[in-house]
Predicted model as a PDB file, atoms N, CA, C, CB and O in Angstrom, pLDDT in the B-factor column:
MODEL        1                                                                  
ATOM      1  N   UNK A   1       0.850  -1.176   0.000  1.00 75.00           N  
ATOM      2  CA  UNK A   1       0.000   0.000   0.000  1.00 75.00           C  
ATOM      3  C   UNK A   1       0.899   1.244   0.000  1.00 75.00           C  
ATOM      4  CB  UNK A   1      -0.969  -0.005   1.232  1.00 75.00           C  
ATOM      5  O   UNK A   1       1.519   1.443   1.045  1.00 75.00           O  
ATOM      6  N   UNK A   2       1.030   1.922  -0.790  1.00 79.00           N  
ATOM      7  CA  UNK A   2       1.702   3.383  -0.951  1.00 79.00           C  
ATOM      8  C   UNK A   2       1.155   4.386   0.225  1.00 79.00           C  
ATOM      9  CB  UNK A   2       1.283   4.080  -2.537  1.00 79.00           C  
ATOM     10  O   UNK A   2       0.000   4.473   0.641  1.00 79.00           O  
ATOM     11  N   UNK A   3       2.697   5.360   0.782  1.00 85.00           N  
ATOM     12  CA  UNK A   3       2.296   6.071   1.384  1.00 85.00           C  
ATOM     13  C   UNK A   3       2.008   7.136   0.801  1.00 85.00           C  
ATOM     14  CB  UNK A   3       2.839   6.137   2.172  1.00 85.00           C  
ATOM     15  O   UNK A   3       1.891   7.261  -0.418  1.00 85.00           O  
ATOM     16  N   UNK A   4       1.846   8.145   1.777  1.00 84.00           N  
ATOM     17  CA  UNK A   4       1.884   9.735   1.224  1.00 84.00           C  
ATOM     18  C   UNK A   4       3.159   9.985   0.345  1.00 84.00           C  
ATOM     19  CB  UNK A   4       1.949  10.893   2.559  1.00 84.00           C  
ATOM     20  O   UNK A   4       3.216  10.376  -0.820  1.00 84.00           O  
ATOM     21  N   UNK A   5       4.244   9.630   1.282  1.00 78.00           N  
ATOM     22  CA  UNK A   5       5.622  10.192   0.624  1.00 78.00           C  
ATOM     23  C   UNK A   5       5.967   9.371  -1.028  1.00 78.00           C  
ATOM     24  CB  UNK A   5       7.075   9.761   1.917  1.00 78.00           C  
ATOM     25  O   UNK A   5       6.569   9.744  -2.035  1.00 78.00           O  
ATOM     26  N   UNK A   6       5.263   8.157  -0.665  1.00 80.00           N  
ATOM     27  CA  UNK A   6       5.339   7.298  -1.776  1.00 80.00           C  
ATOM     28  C   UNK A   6       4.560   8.007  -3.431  1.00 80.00           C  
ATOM     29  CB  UNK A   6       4.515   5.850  -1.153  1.00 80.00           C  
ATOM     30  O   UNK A   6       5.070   7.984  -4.551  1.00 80.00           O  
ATOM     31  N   UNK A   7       3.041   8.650  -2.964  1.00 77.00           N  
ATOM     32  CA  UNK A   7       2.447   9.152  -3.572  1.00 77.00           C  
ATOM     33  C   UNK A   7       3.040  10.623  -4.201  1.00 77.00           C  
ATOM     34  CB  UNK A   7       1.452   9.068  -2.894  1.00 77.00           C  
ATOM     35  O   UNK A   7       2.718  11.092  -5.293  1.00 77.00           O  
ATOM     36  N   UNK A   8       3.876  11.153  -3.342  1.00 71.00           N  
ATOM     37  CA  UNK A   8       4.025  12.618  -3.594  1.00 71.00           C  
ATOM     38  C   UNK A   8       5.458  12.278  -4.350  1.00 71.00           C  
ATOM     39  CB  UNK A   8       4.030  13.778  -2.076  1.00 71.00           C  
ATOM     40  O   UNK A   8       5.736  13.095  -5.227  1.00 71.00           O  
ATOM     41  N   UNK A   9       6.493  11.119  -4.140  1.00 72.00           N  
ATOM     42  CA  UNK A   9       7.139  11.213  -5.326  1.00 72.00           C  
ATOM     43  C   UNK A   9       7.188  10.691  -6.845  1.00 72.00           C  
ATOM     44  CB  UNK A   9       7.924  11.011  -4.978  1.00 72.00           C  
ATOM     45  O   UNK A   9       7.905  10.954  -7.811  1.00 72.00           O  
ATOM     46  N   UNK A  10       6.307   9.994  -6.660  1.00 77.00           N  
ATOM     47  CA  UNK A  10       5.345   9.794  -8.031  1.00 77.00           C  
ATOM     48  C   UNK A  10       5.285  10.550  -9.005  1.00 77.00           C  
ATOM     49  CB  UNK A  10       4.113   9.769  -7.852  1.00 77.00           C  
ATOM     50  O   UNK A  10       5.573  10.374 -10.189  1.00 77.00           O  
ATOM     51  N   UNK A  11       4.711  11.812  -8.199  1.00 78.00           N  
ATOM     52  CA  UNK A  11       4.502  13.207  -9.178  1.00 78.00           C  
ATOM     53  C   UNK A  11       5.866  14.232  -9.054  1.00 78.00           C  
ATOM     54  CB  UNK A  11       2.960  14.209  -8.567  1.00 78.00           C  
ATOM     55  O   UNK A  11       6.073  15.222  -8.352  1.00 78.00           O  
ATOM     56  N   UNK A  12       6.459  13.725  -9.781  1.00 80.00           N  
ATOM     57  CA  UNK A  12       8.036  14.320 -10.041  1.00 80.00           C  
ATOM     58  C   UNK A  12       7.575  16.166  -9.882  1.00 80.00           C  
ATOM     59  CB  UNK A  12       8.845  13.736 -12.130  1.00 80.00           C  
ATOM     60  O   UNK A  12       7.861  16.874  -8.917  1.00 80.00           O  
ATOM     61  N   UNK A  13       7.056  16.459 -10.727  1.00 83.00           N  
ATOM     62  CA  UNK A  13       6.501  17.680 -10.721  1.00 83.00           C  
ATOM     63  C   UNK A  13       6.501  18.796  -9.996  1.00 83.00           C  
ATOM     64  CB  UNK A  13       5.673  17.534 -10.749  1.00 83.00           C  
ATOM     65  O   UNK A  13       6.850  19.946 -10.263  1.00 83.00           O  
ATOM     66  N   UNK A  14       5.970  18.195  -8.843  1.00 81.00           N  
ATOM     67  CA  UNK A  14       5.746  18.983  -7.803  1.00 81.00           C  
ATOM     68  C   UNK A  14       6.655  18.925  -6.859  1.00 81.00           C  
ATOM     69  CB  UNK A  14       4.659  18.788  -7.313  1.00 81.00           C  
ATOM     70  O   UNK A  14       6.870  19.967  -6.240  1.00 81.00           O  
ATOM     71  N   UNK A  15       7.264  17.949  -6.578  1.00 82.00           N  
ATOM     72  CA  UNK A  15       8.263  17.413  -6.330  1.00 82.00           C  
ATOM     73  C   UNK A  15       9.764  18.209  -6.074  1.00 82.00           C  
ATOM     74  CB  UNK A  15       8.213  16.611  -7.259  1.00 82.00           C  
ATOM     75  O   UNK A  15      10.367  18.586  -5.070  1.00 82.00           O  
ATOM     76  N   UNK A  16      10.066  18.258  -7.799  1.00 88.00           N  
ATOM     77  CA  UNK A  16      10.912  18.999  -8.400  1.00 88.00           C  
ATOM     78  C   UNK A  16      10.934  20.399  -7.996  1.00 88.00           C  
ATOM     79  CB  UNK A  16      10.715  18.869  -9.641  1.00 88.00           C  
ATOM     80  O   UNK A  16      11.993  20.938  -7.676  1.00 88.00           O  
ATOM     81  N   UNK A  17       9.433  21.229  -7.991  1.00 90.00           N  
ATOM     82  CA  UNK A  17       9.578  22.476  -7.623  1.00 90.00           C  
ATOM     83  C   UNK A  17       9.581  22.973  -6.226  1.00 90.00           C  
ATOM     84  CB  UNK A  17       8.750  23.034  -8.209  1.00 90.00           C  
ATOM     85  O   UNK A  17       9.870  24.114  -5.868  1.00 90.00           O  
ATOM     86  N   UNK A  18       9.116  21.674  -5.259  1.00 91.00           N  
ATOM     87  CA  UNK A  18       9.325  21.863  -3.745  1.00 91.00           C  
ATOM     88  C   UNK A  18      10.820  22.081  -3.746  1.00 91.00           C  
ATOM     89  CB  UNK A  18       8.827  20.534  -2.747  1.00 91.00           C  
ATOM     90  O   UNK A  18      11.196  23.133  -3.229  1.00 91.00           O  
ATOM     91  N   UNK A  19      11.902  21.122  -4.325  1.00 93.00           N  
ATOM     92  CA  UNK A  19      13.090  20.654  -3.941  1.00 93.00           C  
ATOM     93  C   UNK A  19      13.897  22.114  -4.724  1.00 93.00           C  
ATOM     94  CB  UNK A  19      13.442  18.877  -4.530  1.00 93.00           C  
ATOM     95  O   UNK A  19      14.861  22.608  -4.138  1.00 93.00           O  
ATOM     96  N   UNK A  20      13.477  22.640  -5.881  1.00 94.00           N  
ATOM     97  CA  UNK A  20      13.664  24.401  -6.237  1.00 94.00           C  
ATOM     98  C   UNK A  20      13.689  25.223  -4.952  1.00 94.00           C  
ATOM     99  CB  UNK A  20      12.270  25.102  -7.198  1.00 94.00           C  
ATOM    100  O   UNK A  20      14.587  25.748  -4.294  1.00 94.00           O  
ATOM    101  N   UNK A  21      12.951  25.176  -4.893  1.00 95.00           N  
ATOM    102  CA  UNK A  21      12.116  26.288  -3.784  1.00 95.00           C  
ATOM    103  C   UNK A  21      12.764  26.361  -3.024  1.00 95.00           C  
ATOM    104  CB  UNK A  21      10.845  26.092  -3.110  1.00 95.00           C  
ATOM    105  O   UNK A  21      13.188  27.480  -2.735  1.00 95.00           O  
ATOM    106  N   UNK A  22      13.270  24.996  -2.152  1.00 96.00           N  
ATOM    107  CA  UNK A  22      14.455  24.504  -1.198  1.00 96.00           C  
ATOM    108  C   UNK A  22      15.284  25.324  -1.566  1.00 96.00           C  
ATOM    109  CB  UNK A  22      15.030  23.067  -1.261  1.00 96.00           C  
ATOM    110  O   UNK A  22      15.585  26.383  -1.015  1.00 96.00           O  
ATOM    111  N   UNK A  23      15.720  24.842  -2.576  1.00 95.00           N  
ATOM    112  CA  UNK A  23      17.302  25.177  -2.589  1.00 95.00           C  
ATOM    113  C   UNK A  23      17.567  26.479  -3.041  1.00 95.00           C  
ATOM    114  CB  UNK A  23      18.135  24.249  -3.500  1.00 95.00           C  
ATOM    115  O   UNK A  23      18.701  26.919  -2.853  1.00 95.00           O  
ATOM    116  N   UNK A  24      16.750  27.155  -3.587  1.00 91.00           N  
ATOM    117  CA  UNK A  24      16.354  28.598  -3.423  1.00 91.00           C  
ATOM    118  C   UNK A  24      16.816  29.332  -2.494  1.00 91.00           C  
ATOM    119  CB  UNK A  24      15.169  28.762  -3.274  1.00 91.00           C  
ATOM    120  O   UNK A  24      17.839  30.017  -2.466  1.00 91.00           O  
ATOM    121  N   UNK A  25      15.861  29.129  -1.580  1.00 89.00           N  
ATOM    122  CA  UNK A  25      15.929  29.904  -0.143  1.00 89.00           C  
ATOM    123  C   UNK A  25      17.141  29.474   0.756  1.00 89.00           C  
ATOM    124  CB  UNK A  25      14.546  29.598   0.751  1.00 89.00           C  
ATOM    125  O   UNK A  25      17.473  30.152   1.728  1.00 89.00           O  
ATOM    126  N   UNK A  26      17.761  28.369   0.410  1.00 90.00           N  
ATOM    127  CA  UNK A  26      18.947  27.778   1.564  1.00 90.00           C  
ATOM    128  C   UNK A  26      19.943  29.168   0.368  1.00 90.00           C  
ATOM    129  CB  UNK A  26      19.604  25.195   1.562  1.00 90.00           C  
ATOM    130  O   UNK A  26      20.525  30.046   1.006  1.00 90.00           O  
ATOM    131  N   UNK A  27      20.033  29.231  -0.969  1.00 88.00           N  
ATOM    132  CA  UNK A  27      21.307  29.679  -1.274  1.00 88.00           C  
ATOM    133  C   UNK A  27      21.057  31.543  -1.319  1.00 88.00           C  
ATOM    134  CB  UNK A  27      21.846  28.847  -2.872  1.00 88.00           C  
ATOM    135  O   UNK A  27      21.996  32.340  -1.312  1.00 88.00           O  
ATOM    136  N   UNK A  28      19.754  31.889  -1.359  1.00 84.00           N  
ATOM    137  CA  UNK A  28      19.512  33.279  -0.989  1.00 84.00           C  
ATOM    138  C   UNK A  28      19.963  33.234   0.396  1.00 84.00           C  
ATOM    139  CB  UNK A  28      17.998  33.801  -1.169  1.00 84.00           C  
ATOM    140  O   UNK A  28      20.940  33.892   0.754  1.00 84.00           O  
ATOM    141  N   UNK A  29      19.461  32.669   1.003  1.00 84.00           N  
ATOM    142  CA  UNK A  29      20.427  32.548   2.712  1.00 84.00           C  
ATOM    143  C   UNK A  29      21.513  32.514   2.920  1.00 84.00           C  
ATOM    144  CB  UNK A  29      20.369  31.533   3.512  1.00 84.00           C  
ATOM    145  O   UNK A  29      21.879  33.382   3.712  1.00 84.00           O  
ATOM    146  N   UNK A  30      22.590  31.593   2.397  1.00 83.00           N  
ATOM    147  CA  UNK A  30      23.871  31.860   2.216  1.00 83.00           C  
ATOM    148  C   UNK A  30      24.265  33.089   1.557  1.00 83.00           C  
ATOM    149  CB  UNK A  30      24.359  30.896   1.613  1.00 83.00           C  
ATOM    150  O   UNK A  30      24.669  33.836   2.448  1.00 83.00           O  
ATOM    151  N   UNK A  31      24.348  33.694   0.370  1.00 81.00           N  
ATOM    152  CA  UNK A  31      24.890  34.442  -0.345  1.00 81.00           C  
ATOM    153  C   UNK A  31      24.188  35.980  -0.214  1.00 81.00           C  
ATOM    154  CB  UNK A  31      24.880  33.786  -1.613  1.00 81.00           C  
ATOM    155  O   UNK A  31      24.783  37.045  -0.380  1.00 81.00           O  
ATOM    156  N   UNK A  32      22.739  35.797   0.134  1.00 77.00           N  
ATOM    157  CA  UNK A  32      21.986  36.952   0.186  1.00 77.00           C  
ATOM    158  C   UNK A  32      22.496  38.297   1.165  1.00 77.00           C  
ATOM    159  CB  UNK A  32      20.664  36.437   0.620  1.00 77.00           C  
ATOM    160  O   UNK A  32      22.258  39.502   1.082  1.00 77.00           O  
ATOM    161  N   UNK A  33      23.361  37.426   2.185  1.00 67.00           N  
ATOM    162  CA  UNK A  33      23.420  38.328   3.435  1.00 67.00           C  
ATOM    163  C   UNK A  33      24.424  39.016   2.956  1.00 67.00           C  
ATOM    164  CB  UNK A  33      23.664  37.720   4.908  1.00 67.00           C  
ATOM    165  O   UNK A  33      24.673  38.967   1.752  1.00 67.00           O  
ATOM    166  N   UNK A  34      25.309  39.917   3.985  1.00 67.00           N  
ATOM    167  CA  UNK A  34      26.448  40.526   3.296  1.00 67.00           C  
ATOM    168  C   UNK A  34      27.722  39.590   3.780  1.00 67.00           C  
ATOM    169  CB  UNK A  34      26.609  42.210   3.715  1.00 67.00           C  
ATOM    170  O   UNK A  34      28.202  39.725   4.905  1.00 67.00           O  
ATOM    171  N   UNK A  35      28.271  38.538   2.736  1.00 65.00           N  
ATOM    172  CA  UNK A  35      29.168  38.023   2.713  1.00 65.00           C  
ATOM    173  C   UNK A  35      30.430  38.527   2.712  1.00 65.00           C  
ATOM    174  CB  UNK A  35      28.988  37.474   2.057  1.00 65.00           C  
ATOM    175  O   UNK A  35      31.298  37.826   3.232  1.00 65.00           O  
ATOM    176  N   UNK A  36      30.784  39.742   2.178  1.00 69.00           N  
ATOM    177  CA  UNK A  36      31.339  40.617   2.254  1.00 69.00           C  
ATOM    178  C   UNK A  36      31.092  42.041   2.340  1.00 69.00           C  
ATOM    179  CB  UNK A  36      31.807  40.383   1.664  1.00 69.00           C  
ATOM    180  O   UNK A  36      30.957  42.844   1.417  1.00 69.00           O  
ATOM    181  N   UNK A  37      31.036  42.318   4.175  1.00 72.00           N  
ATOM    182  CA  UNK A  37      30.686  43.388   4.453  1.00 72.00           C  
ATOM    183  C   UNK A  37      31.110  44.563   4.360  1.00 72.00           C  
ATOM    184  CB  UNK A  37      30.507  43.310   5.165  1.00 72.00           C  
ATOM    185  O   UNK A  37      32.132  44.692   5.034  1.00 72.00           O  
ATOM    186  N   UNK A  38      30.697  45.822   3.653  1.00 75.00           N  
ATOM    187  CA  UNK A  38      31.220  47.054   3.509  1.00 75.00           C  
ATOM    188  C   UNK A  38      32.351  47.570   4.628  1.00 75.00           C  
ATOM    189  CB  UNK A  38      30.059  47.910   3.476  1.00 75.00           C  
ATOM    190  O   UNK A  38      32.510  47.187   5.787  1.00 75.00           O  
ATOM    191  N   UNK A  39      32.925  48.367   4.021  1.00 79.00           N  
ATOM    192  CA  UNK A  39      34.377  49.033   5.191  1.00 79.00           C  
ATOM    193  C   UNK A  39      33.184  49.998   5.727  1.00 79.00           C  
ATOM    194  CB  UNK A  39      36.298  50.157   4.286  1.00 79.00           C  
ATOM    195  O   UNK A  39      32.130  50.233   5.135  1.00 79.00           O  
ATOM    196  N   UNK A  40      33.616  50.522   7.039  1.00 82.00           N  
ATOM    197  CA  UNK A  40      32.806  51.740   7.408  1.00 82.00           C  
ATOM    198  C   UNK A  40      33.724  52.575   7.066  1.00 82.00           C  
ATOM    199  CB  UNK A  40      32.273  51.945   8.849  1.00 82.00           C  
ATOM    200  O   UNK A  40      34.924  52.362   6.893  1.00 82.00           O  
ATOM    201  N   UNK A  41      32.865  53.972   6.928  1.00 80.00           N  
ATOM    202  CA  UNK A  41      33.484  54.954   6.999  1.00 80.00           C  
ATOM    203  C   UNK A  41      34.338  55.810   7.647  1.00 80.00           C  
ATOM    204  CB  UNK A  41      33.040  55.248   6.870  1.00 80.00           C  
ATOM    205  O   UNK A  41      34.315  56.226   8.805  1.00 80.00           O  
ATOM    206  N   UNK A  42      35.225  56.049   6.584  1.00 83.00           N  
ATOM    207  CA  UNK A  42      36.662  56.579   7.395  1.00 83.00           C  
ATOM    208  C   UNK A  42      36.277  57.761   8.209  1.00 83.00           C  
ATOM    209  CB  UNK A  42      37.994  57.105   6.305  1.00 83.00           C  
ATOM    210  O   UNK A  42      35.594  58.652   7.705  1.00 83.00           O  
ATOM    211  N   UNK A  43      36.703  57.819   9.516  1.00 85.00           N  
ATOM    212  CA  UNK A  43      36.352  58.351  10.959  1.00 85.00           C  
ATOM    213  C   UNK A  43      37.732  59.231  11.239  1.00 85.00           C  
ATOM    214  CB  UNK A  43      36.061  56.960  12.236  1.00 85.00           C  
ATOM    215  O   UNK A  43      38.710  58.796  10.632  1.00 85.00           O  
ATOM    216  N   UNK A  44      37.932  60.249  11.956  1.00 87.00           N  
ATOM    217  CA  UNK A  44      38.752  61.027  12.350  1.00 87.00           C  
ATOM    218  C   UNK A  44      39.298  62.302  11.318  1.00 87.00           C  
ATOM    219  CB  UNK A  44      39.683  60.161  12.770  1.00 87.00           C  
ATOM    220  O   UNK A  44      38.557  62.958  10.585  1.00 87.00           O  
ATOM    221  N   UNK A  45      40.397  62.431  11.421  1.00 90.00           N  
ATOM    222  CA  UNK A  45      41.267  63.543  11.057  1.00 90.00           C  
ATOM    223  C   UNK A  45      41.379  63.411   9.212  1.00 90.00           C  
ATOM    224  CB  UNK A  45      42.923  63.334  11.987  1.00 90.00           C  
ATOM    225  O   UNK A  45      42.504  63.035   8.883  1.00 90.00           O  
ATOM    226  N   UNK A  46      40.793  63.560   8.473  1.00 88.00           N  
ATOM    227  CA  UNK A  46      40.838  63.503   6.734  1.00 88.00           C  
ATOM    228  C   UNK A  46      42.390  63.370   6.360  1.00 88.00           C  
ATOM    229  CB  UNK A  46      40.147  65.105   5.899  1.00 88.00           C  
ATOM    230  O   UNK A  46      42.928  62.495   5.682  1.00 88.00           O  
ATOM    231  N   UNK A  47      43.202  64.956   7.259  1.00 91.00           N  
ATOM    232  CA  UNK A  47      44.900  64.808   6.863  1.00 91.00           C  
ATOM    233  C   UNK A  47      45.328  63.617   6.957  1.00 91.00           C  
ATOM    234  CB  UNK A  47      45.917  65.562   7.728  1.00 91.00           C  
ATOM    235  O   UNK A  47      46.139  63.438   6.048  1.00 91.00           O  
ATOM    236  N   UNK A  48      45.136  62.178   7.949  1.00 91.00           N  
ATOM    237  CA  UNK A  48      45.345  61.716   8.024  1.00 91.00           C  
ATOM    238  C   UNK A  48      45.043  60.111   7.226  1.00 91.00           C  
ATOM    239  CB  UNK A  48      45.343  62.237   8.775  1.00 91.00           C  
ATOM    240  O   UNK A  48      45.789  59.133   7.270  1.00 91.00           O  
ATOM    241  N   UNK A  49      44.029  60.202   6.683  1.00 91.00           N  
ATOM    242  CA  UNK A  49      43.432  59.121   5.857  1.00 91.00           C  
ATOM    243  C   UNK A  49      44.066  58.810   4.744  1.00 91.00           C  
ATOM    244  CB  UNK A  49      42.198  59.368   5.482  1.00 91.00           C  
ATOM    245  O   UNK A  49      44.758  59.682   4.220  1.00 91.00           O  
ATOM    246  N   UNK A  50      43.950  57.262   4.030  1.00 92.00           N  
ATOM    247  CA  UNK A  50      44.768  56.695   3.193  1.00 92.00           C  
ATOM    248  C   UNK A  50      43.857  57.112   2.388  1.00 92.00           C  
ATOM    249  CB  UNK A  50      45.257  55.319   3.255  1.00 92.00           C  
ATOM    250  O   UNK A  50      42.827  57.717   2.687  1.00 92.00           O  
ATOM    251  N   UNK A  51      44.455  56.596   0.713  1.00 92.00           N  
ATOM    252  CA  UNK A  51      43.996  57.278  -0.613  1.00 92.00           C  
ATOM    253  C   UNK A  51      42.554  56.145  -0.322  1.00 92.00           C  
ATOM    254  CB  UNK A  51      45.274  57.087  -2.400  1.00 92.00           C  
ATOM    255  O   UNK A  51      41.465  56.642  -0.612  1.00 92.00           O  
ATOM    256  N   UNK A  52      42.545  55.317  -0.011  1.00 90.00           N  
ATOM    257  CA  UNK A  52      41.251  54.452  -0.127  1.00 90.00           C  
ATOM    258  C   UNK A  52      40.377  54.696   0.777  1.00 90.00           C  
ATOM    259  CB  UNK A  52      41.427  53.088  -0.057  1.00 90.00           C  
ATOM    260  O   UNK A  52      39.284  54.187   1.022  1.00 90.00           O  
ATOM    261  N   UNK A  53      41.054  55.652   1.320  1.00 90.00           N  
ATOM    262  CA  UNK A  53      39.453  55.956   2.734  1.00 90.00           C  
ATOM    263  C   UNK A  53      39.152  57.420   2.167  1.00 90.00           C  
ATOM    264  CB  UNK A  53      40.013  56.114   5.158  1.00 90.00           C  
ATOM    265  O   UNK A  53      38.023  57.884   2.325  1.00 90.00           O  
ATOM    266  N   UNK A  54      40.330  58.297   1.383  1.00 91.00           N  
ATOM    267  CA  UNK A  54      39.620  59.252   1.145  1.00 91.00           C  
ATOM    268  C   UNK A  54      38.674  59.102  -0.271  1.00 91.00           C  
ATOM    269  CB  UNK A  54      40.536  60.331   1.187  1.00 91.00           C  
ATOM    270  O   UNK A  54      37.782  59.914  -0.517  1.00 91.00           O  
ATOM    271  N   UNK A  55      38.968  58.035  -1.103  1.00 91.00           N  
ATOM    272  CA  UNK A  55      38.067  57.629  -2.133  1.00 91.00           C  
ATOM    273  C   UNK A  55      36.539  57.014  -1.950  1.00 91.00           C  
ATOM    274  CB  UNK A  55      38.794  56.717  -2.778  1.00 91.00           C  
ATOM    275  O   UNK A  55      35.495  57.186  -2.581  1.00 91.00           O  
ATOM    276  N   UNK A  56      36.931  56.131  -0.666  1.00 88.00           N  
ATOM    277  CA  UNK A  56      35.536  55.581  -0.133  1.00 88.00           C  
ATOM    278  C   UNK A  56      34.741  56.757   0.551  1.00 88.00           C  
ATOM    279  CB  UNK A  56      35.758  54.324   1.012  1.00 88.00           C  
ATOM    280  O   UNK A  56      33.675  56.630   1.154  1.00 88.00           O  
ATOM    281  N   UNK A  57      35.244  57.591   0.409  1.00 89.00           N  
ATOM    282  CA  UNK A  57      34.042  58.418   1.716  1.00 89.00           C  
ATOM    283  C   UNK A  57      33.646  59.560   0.226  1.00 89.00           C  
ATOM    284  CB  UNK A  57      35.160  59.617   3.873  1.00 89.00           C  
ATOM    285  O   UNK A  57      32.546  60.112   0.267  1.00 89.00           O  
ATOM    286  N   UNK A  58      34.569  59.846  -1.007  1.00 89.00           N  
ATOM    287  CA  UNK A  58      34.428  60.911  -1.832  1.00 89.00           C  
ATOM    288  C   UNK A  58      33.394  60.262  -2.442  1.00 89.00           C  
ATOM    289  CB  UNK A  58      35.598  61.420  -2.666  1.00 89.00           C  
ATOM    290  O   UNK A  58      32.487  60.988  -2.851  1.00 89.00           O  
ATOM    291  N   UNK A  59      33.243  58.528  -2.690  1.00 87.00           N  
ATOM    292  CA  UNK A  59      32.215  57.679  -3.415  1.00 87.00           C  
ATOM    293  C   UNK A  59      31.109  57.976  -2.909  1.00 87.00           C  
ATOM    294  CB  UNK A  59      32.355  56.264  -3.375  1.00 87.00           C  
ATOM    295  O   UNK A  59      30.201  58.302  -3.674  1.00 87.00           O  
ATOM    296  N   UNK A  60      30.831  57.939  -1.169  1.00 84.00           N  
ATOM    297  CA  UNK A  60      30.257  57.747  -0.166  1.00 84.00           C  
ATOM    298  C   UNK A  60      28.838  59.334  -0.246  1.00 84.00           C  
ATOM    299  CB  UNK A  60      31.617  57.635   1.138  1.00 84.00           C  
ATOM    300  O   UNK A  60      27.708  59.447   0.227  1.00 84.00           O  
ATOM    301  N   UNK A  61      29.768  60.310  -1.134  1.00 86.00           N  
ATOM    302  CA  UNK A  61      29.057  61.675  -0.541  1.00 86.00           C  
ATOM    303  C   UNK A  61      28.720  61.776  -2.075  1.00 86.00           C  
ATOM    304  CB  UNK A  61      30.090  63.148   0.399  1.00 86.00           C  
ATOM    305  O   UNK A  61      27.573  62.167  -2.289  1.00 86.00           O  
ATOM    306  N   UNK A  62      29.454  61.513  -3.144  1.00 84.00           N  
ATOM    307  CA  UNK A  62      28.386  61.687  -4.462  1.00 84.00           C  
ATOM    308  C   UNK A  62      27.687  61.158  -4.815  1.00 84.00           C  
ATOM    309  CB  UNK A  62      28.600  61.755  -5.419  1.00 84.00           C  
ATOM    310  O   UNK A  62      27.137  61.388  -5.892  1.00 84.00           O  
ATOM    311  N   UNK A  63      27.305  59.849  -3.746  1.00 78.00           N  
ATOM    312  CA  UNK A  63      26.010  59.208  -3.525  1.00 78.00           C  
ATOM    313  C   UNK A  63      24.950  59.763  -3.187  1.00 78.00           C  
ATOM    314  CB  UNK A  63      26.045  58.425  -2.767  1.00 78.00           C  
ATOM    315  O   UNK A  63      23.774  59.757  -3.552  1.00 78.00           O  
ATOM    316  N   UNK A  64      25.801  60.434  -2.133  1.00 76.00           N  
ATOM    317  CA  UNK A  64      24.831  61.069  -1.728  1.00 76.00           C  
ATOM    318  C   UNK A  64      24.025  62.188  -1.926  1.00 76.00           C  
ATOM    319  CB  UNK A  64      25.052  61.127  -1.055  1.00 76.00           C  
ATOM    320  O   UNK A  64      22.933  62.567  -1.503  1.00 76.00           O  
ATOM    321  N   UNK A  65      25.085  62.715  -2.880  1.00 77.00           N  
ATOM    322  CA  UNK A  65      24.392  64.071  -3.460  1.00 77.00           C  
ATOM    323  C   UNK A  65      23.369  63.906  -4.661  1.00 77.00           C  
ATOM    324  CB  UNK A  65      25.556  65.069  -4.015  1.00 77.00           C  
ATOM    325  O   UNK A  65      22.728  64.810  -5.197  1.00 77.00           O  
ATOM    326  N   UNK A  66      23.355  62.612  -4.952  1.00 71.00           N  
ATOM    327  CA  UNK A  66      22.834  62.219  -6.414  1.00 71.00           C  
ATOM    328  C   UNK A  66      21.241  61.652  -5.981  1.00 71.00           C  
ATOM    329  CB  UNK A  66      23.981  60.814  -7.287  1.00 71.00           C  
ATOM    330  O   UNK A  66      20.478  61.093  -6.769  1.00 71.00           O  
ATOM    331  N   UNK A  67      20.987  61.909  -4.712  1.00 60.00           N  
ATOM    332  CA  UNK A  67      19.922  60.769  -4.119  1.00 60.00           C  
ATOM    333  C   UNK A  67      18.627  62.272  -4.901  1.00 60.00           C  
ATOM    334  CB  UNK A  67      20.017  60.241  -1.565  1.00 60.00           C  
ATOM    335  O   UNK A  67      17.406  62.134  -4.829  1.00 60.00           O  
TER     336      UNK A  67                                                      
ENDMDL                                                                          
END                                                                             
């Protein structure tokens, strides 16, 4: 006598798009988050900042001016 689970893989179909769906959401979960999280913004004295903190913060403000 067939079970449920027996019945439900029968129908590949549906099946197939549960096991999508799965693996969907497990790899938006992995990759979705910030895997590689932004630098914060360079903090203190400007004289003192490297060419990449004064580029990240010059990126940072013509963003902002563009909003």
């Amino acid at each position: 006598m067939p079970t449920p689970l027996d019945r439900a893989m029968q129908s590949r179909g549906s099946f197939l798009a549960f096991t999508g769906i799965v693996t969907a959401v497990a790899a938006w979960t992995i990759w979705g988050g910030d895997m590689f999280p932004a630098e914060k913004d360079p903090t203190g004295d400007p004289e003192n900042w490297t060419i990449s903190e004064l580029r990240r913060w010059l990126e940072a403000v013509r963003a902002f001016l563009h909003l």
